[in-house]
C-alpha positions in Angstrom: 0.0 0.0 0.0 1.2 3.7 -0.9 2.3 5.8 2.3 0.2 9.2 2.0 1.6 12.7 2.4 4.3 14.4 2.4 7.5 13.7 4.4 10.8 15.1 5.0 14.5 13.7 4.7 18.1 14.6 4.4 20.3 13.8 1.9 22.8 11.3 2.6 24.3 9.8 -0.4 24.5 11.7 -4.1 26.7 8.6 -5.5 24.4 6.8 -7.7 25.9 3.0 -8.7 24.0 3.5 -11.8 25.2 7.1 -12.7 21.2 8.1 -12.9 21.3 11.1 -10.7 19.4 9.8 -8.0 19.9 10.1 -3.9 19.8 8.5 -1.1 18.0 10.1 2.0 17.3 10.0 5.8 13.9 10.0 6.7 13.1 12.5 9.6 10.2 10.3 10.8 12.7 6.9 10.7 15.3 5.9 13.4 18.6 7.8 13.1 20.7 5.4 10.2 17.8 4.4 8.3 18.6 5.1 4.7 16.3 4.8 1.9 16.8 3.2 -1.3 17.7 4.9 -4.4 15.1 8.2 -5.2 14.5 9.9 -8.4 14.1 13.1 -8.3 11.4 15.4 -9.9 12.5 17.7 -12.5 10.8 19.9 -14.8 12.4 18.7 -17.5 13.4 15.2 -18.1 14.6 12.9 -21.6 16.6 11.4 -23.7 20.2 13.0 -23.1 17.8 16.4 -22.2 16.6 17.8 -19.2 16.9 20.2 -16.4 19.8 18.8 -13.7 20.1 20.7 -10.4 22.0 18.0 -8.2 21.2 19.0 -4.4 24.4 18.7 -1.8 24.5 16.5 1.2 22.8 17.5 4.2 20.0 19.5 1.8 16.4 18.9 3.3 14.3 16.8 0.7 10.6 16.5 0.6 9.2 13.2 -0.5 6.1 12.0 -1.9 4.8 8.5 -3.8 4.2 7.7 -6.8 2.7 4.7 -5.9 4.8 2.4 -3.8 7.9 4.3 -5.1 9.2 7.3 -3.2 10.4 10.6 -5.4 11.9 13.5 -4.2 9.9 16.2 -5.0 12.2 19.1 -4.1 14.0 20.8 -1.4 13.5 23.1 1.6 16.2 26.1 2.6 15.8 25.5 5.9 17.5 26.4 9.6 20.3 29.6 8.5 20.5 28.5 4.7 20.0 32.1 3.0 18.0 32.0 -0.2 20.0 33.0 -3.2 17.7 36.2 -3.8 15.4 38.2 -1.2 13.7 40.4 -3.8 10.1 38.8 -5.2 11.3 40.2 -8.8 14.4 38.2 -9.1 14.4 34.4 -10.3 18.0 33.1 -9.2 20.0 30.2 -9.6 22.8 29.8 -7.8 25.2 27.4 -7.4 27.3 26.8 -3.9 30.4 28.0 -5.0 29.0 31.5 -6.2 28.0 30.7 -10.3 25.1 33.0 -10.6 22.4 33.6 -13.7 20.1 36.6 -12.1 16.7 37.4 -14.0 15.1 40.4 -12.5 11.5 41.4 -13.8 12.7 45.6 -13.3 13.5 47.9 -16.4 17.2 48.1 -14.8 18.2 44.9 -13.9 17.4 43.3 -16.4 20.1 39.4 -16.8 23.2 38.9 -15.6 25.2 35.9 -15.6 28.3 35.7 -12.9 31.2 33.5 -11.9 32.6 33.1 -8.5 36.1 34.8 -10.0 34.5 38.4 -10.8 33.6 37.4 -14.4 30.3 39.1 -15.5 27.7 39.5 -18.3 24.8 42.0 -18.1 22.3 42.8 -20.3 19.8 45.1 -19.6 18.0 48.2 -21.1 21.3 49.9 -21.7 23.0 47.1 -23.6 25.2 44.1 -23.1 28.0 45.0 -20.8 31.0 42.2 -20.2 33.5 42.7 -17.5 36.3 40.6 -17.4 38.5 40.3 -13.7 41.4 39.1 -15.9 41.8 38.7 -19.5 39.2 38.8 -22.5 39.6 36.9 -25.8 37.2 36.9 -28.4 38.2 33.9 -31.2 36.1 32.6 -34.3 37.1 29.9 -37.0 35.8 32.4 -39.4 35.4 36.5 -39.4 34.7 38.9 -36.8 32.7 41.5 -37.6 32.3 45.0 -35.3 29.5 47.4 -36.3 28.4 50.5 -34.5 25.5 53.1 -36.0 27.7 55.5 -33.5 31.5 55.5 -32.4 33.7 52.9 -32.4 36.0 53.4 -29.4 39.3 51.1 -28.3 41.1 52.2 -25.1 44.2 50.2 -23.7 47.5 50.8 -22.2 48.4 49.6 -26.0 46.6 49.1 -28.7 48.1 46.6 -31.2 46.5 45.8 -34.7 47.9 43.0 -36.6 47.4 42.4 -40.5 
């Protein structure tokens, strides 16, 4: 017979034998060392070599339903001190845990940015596409590269080199 409802559990093991991107989880309503079987989890996307994949870490609170006998995590819960990657009811976040962030904010400013953890960013809003770079920049094609501006064209640098 199917359990009912909704429960909770923490992640315990993310190492799939069978490289399907499943988890392992302890129940909150089972004695301390009870592990589940293997769990799929719910995307909203999923097929062949396609799909959505946001892998949760250990430790990350689970909810769980059935789908018939079989468990499936449905999602996860921020819970105790975890901070949400965005306060602001305008922004739709993701985030990973090392700091890789794609922002898109429903305001005529903000408009998407996409971030690494090293200071790398790309905006694009309702002034244009902005690019900042905490090192180096290279732009490379196999074929041409074309630069067009209706206005001017500028090029600032300690030195500016132009090779033939």
């Amino acid at each position: 017979m199917a359990e009912a409802g909704l429960v909770l559990g923490r992640v315990v093991d993310l190492e799939d034998p069978e490289a399907r991107l499943r988890v392992r989880v302890q129940r909150l309503d089972r004695p301390a060392g009870v592990e589940s079987d293997w769990m799929e989890i719910l995307r909203p996307m999923a097929g062949e070599e396609a799909g959505i994949v946001a892998m949760p870490e250990l430790e990350d609170l689970a909810v769980i339903g059935h789908v018939g006998t079989r468990p499936v995590v449905l999602g996860f819960l921020h819970s105790g001190g975890q901070t949400p990657p965005a306060a602001d009811v305008k922004e739709r976040v993701i985030r990973t845990p090392n700091g890789h962030r794609i922002l898109l904010a429903d305001t005529d400013a903000d408009g998407i940015t996409i971030a690494d953890a090293h200071g790398n960013e790309i905006v694009l809003n309702a002034d244009g596409i902005t690019i900042t770079s905490a090192s180096g920049l290279t732009i490379a094609a196999q074929g041409n590269i074309e630069i067009e501006a209706a206005g001017t064209t500028t090029i600032k640098g300690a030195t500016v080199e132009l090779n033939p």
